[in-house]
Residue, then its C-alpha position, 0 to 999 in steps of 0.5 A: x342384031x342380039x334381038x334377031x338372034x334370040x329370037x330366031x333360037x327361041x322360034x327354033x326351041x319353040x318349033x322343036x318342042x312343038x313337033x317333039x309333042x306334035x309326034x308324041x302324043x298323037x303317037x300315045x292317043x293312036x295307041x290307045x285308041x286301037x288298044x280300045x278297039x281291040x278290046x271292044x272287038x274281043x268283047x264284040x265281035x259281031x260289032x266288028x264293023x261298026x268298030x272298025x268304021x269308028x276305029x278308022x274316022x277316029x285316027x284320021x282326026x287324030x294323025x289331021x292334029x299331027x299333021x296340023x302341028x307340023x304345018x305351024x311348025x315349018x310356018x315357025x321355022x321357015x316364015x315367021x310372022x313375028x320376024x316382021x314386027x322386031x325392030x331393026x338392029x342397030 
C-alpha cells in the first residue's frame, strides 16, 4: 500500500509541476510573440496584414501546446496508466 501511496503523490507533484510549466511558459512564448509583432508592425505597417495572419496561426500553435499539456495532466491525475503495472500491497 506504501507503493500505491507514493506513487500517487508522486503522479500528483509530477501533474502540478507539469501544468505549473504548462501555463508559464506558453504564457512567456504568447508574450513574446505579440511583443514581436507589435514591433514589426511599428517598422511595417503596410505589412499589417501579413503580421497579423502569421501573428494569429503563431498562437493558435502555441495555446494547442497548452492545452496538449493539460489533456496529459488530467490522464495523469485522473487515469494512470501506470497505476496498472505496480503490484498488488500486501
Amino acid at each position: 500500500m506504501e507503493t500505491m501511496n507514493s506513487f500517487v503523490s508522486f503522479s500528483t507533484v509530477a501533474a502540478i509541476i507539469g501544468i505549473a510549466l504548462g501555463a508559464m511558459l506558453p504564457a512567456l512564448a504568447m508574450g513574446k510573440a505579440i511583443s514581436s509583432a507589435l514591433d514589426a508592425l511599428a517598422r511595417q505597417p503596410e505589412a499589417e496584414k501579413s503580421i497579423t495572419r502569421t501573428l494569429f496561426i503563431g498562437l493558435a500553435m502555441i495555446e494547442s501546446l497548452a492545452i496538449y499539456v493539460l489533456v496529459i495532466v488530467l490522464i495523469v491525475l485522473f487515469r494512470n496508466p501506470l497505476l496498472e503495472y505496480l503490484p498488488p500491497a500486501q
